[in-house]
N, C-alpha and C positions, 0 to 999 in steps of 0.2 A: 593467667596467661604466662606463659613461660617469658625467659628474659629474648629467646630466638624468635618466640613469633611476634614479639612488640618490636623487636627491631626489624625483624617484616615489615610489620603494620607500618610500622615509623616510614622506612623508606618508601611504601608506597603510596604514602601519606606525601612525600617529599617530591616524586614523580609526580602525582596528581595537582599540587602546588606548582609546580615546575608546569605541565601542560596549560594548566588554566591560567595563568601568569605571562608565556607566552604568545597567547591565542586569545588572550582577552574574552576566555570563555567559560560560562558556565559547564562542568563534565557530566552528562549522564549518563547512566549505564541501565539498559534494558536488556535482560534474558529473559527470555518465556514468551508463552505466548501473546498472539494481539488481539486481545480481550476486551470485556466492561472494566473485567476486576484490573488490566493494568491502564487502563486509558482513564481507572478512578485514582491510579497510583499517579499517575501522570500529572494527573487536574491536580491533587493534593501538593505534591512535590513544587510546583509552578506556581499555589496559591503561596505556596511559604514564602517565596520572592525570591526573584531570580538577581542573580548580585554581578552578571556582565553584559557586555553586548552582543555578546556571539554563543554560540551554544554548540557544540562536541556531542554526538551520544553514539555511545559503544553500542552497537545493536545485533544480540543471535537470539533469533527464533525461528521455530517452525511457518512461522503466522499463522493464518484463522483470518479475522475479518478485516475485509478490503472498506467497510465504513469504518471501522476504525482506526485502520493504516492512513487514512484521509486523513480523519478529525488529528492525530497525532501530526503529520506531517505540518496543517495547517495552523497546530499551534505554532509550530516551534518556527515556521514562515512566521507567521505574522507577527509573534513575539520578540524574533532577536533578528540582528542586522544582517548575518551567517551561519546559517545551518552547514554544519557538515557532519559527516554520518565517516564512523570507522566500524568495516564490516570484519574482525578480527577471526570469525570461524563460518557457521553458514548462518543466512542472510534469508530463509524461502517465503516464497506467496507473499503473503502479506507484509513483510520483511521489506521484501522486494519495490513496493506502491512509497513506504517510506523513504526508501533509498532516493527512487525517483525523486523525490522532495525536498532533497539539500542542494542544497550551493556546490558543494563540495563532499567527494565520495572518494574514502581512504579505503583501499585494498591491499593483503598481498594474494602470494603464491599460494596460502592454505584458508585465504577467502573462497566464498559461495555468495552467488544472487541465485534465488531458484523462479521456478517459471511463476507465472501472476496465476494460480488455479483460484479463477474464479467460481464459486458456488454455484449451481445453477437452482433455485428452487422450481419441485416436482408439484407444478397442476395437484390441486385440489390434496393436495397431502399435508399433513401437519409435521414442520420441524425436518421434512426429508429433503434433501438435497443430493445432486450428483458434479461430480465435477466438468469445470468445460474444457476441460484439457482432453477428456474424451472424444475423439475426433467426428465420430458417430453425433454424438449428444449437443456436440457444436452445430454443428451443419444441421441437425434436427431444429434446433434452439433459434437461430441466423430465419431459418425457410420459414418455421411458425411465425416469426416478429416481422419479419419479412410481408407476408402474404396476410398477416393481419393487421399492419400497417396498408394495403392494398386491398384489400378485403370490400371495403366501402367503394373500392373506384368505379367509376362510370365514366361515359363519354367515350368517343373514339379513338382516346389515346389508349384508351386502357381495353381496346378488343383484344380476345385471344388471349388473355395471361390466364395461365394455368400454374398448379403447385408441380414444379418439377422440371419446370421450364426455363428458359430466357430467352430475353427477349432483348434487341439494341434499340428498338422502337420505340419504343416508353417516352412518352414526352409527355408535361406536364403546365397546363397554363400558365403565364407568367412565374414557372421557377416553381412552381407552388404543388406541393404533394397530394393529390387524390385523396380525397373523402375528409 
């Protein structure tokens, strides 16, 4: 290593000191996606023992998966007193369910949050997926859960519903959903 990048190192060594010193807080840094492989880096790094009360984590990703945006968010809740999240470039999908998860959410002016595209998995296909950000594929997705949640109803609350319909009529015995 030359003697300019250890005194790099060094100072950002001294910044990183400096943060965690103020903030009474463990720093992590996540790039990449929101994975197995990094929610195993995650579990790894947190078994080693975490050495404050409060936890920082620098986070850019594209995301990927919104269960594992959970399971992330949920440790770092449960585990320290202050979650806060600095979003320093972009932040998407799955990124984004994390964000939701701190205490505290540091942006600037060359931050990103991107939208929550949740996966939709494809009936009876294996590993295909489409997104629900597709406005079409929403509304198809909503109408199916929709009407197969209703599907079983009976009784005269439930005459005349049809797929492609509404209805203001819908009542349901004591509060209680159909079938």
């Amino acid at each position: 290593m030359t003697e300019q990048a250890e005194t790099g190192t060094s100072s950002l060594y001294k910044y990183v000191e400096a943060i965690t010193d103020l903030y009474d807080a463990d720093l992590w840094l996540y790039s990449g996606p929101i994975d197995d492989l990094g929610f195993g880096e995650v579990i790894k790094e947190y078994a080693a023992g975490k050495s404050r009360q409060n936890a920082i984590l620098i986070l850019v990703t594209n995301g990927e998966s919104a269960n594992i945006a959970y399971q992330i968010a949920r440790i770092f809740q449960n585990n320290y007193q202050d979650f806060s999240i600095c979003i320093p470039s972009y932040c998407k999908s799955a990124g984004t369910l994390i964000a939701i998860g701190a205490n505290k959410l540091y942006m600037d002016d060359f931050s990103e949050l991107g939208p929550l595209d949740v996966q939709l998995t494809k009936q009876n296909e294996i590993a295909i997926s489409k997104s629900g950000l597709l406005t079409g594929s929403t509304f198809d997705a909503l109408t199916e859960v929709a009407f197969e949640m209703f599907g079983n109803c009976s009784g005269p609350s439930c005459v005349g519903v049809r797929p492609g319909t509404v209805s203001g009529r819908l009542r349901w015995p004591g509060g209680q959903i159909c079938g």
